[in-house]
NUKE-219359 format. One line per 3 residues: number of its first residue (from 0); their letters; for each residue x negated, y negated, z of N, C-alpha, C. Coordinates in steps of 0.2 Angstrom, whole numbers, always signed. Each point is the difference from the previous one (the first is absolute). Last residue first. Layout:
N
NUM	A	X Y Z X Y Z X Y Z  ...
This chain:
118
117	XXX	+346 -419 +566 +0 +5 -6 +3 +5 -2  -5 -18 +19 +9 +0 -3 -2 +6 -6  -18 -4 +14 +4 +4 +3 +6 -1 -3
114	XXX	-21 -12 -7 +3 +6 -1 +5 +3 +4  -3 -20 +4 +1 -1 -6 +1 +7 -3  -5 -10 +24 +4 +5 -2 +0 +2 -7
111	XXX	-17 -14 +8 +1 +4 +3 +4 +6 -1  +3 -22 -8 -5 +2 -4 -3 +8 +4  +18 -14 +12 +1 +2 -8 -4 +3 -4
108	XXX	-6 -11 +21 +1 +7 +1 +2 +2 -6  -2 -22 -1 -8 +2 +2 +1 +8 +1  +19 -13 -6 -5 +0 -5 -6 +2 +4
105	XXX	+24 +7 +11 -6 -7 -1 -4 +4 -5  +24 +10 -2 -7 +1 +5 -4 -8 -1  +29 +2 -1 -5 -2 -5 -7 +1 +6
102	XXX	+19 +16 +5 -1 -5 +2 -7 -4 -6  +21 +21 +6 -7 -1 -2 +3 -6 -1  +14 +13 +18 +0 -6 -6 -8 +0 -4
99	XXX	+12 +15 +19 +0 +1 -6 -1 -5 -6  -2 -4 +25 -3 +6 -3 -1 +4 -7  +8 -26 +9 +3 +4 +0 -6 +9 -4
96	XXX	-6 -26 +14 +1 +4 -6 +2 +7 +0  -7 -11 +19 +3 -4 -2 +2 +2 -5  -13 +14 +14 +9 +2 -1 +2 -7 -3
93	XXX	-24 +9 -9 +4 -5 +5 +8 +2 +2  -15 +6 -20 +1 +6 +6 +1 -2 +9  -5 -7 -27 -5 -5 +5 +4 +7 +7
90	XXX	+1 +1 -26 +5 +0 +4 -4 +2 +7  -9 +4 -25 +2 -8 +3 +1 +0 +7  +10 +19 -14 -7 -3 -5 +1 -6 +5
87	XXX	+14 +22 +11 +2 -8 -7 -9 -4 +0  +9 +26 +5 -7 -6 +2 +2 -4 -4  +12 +25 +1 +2 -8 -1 -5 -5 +5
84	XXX	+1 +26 -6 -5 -4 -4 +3 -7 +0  +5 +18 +13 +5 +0 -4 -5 -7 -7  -11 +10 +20 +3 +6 -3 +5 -3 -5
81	XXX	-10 -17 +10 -3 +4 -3 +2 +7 -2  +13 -16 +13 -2 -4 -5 -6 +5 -4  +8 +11 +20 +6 -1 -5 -3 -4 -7
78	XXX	-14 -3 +20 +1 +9 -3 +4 +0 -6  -1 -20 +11 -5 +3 -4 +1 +5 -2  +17 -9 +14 +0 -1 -6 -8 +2 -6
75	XXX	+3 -2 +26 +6 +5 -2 -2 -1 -10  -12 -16 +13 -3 +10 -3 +4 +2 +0  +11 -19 -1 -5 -1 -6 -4 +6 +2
72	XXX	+14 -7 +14 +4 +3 -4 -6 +0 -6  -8 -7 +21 +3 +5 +1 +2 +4 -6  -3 -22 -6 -9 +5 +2 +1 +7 +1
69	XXX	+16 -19 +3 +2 +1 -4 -9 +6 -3  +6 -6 +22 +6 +4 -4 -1 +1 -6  -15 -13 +10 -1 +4 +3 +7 +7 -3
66	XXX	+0 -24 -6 -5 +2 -4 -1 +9 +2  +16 -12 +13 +2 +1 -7 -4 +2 -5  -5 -7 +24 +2 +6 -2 +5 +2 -8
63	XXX	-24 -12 +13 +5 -1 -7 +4 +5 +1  -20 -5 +13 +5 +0 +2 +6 -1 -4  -23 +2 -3 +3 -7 -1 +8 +1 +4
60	XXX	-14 +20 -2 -7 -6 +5 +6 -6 -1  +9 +17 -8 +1 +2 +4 -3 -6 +4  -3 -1 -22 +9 -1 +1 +0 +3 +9
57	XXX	-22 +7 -12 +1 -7 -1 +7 -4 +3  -3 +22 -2 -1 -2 +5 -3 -6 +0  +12 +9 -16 +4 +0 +6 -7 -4 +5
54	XXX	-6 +5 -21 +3 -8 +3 +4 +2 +5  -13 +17 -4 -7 -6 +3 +7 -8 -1  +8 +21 -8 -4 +1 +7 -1 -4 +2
51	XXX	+5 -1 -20 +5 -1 +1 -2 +0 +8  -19 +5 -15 +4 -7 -2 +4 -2 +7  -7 +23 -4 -3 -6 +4 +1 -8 +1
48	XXX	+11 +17 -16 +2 -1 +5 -2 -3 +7  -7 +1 -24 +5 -5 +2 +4 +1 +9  -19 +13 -7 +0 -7 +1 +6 -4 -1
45	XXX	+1 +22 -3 -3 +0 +7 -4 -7 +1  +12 +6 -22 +3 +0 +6 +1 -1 +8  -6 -11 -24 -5 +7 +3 +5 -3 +5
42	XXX	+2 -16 -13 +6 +5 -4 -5 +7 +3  +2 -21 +13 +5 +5 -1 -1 +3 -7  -17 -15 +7 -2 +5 +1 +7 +3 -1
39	XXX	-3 -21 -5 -7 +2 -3 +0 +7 +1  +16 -15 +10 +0 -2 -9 -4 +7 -2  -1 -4 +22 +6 +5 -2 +0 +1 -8
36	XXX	-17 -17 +12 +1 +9 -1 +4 +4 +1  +4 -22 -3 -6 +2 -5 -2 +6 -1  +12 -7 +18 +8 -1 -4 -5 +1 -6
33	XXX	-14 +1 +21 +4 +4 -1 +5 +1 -6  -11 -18 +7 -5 +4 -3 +4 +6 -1  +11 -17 +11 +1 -3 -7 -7 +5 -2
30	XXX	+5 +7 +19 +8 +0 -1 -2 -2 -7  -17 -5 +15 +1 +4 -1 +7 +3 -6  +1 -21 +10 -6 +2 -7 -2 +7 -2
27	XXX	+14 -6 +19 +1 -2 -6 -4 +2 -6  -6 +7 +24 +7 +3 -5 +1 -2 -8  -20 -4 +17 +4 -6 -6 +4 +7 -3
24	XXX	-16 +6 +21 +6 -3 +2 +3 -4 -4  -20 +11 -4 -2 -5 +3 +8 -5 +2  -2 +23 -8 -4 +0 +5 -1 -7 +2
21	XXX	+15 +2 -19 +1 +3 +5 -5 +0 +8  -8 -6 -18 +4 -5 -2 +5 +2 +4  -14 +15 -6 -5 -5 +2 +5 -4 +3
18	XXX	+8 +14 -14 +0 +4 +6 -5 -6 +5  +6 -7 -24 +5 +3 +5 +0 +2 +8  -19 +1 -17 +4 -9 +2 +4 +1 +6
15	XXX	-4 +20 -11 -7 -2 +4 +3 -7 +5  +14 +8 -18 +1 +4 +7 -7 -3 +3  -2 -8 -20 +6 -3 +2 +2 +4 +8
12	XXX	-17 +8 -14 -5 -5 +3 +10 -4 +3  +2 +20 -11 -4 +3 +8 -3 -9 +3  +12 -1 -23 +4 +4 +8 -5 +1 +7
9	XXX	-11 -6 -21 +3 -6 +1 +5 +2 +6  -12 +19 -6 -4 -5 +3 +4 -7 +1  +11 +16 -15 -4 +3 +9 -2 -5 +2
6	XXX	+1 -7 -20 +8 +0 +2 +0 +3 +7  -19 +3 -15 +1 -5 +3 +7 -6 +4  -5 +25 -10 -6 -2 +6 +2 -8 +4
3	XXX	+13 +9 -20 +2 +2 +7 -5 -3 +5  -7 -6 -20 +7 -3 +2 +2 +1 +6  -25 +7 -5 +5 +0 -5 +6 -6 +3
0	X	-27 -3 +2 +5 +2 +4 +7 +0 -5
């Protein structure tokens, strides 16, 4: 399996989580498989956007209205952070953390991205 392949997979198993994790009523958790798969999947746009989907409605089950705004502003900002190529490296896609910041990645995803700074 190449890089990408396995970058695919480590996003699709983190959305997997996710949505599970949702079904079984843990926003939270959800939310923390979700920040893995953002890492993994904004720099594809149709995934990073799932991403942001799935934490809104993570923010909507926990009744977070600040997380929920801040989600809101973040698909406002997909579109834009890809046509203009600004994807900060890292940057978990939580409204606790400013959109624009890249973020040191975990060593277990790090080795995931490694091509992608080339």
């Amino acid at each position: 399996m190449n890089q990408d392949s396995l970058r695919i997979a480590a996003y699709d198993t983190a959305m997997a989580a996710a949505r599970a994790s949702l079904a079984r009523s843990a926003p939270s958790d959800a939310l923390a498989h979700l920040e893995r798969a953002h890492v993994l999947g904004q720099r594809d746009f149709s995934r990073h956007w799932r991403v942001h989907v799935t934490m809104l409605r993570a923010a909507w089950a926990l009744r977070d209205v600040g997380e929920l705004r801040g989600q809101l502003l973040r698909l406002s900002l997909v579109p834009l952070g890809h046509l203009f190529g600004r994807l900060p490296l890292g940057n978990t896609g939580r409204s606790s953390v400013s959109a624009f910041a890249p973020m040191d990645v975990p060593a277990d995803l790090k080795r995931l991205l490694d091509d992608d700074r080339g």
